[in-house]
C-alpha positions as CSV (number, residue, x, y, z in Angstrom):
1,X,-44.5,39.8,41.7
2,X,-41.6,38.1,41.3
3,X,-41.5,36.5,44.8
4,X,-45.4,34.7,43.4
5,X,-43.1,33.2,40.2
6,X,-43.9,35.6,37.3
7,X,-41.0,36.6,35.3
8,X,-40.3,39.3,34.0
9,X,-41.8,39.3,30.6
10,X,-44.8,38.9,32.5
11,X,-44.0,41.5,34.7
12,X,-43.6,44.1,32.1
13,X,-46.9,42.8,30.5
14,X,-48.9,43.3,33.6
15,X,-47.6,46.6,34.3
16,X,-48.1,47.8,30.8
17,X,-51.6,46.6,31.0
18,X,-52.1,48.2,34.2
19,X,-50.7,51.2,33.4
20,X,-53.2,51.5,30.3
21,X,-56.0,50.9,32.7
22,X,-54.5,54.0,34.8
23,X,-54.2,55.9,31.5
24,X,-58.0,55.4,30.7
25,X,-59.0,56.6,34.0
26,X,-57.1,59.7,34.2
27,X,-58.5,60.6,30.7
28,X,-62.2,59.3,30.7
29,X,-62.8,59.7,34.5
30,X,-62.5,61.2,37.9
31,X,-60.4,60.9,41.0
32,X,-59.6,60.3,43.5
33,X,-58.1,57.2,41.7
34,X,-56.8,53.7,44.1
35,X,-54.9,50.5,42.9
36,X,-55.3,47.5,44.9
37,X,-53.9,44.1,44.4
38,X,-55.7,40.9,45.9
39,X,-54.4,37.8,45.5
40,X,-56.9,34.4,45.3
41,X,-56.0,30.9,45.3
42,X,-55.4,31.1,41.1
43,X,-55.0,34.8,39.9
44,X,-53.6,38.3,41.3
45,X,-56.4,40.8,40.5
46,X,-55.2,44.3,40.0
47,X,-58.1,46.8,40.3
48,X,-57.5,50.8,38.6
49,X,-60.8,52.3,40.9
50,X,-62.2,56.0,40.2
51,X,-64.6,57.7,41.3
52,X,-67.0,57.8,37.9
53,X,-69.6,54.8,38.4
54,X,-70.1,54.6,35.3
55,X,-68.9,51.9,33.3
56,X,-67.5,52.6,29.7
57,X,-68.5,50.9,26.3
58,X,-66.4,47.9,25.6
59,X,-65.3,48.0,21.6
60,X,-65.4,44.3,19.6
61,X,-61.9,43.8,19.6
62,X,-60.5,42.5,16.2
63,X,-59.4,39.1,15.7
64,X,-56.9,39.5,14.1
65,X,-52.7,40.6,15.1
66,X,-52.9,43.5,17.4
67,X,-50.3,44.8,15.5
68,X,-51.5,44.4,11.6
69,X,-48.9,44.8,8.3
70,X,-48.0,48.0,7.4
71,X,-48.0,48.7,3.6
72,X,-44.4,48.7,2.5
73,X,-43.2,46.4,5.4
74,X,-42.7,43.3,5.6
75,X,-45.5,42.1,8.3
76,X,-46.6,44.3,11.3
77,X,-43.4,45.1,12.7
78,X,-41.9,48.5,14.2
79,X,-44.0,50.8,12.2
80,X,-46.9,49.0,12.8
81,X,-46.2,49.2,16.3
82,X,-45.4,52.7,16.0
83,X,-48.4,53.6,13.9
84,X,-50.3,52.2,16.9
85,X,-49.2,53.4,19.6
86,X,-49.6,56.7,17.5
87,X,-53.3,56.5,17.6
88,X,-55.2,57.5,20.5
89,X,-58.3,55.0,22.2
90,X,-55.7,52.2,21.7
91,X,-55.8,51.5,25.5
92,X,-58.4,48.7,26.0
93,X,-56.9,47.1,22.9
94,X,-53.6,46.5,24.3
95,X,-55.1,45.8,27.5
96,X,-57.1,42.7,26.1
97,X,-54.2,41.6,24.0
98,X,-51.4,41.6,26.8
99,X,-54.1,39.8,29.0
100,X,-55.8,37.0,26.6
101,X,-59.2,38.8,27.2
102,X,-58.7,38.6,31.3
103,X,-59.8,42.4,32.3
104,X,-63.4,44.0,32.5
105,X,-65.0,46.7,35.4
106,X,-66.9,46.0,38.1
107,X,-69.3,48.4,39.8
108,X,-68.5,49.4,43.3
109,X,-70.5,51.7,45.3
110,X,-70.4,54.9,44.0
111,X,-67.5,54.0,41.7
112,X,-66.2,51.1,39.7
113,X,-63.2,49.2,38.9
114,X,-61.2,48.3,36.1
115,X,-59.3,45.1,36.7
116,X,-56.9,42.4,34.8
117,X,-56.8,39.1,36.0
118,X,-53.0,37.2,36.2
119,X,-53.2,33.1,36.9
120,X,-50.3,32.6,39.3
121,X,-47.2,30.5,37.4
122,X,-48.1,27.6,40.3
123,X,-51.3,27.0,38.7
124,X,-49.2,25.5,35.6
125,X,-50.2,28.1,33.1
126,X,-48.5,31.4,31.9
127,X,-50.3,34.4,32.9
128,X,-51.4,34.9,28.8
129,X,-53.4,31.2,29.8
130,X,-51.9,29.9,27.0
């Protein structure tokens, strides 16, 4: 990825995103399980594909800091972070948070895909689309 132009900040991003994606399939589906990677003219798609068709409940995601403040700290923080990551069914959070919302599933035949969406640096954005 670093040949397209990310760095590494976005890097790690993507492949803790994708690896949360790998994580919810392993637990909430079957395998055989496949990544692919195809590139467009503005994004890299990464696709997590299992073989469950079925496509899972998307939460409401809070508006507010992914990682909220901690009674006793001083703002969310390490133990906030902790405290999270603690918790299980965290997975899509932290997949829509480290993406800005670019992720979803797709039905395939006889299976579906998870996928996050990363604009290429050439497009003049950051991969967040900030």
């Amino acid at each position: 990825m670093s040949g397209l132009g990310y760095d590494g900040e976005s890097v790690s991003d993507a492949v803790l995103a994708v690896s949360e994606l790998v994580a919810n399939a392993i637990e909430h589906a079957v395998g055989p399980y496949e990544l692919r990677l195809h590139r467009t003219a503005l994004d890299v798609i990464c696709e997590v594909v299992d073989n469950d068709p079925r496509i899972p409940e998307i939460p409401p995601f809070a508006l507010g800091a992914l990682f909220p403040p901690v009674e006793g700290d001083r703002g969310g923080g390490l133990e906030a972070l902790c405290a999270l990551l603690s918790e299980r069914g965290r997975g899509l959070d932290i997949v829509h948070e480290l993406t800005g919302g670019a992720w979803g599933f797709r039905r395939l035949l006889g299976t579906k895909a998870a996928w996050i969406a990363l604009p290429l640096p050439a497009s003049g954005e950051d991969w967040f689309g900030d």
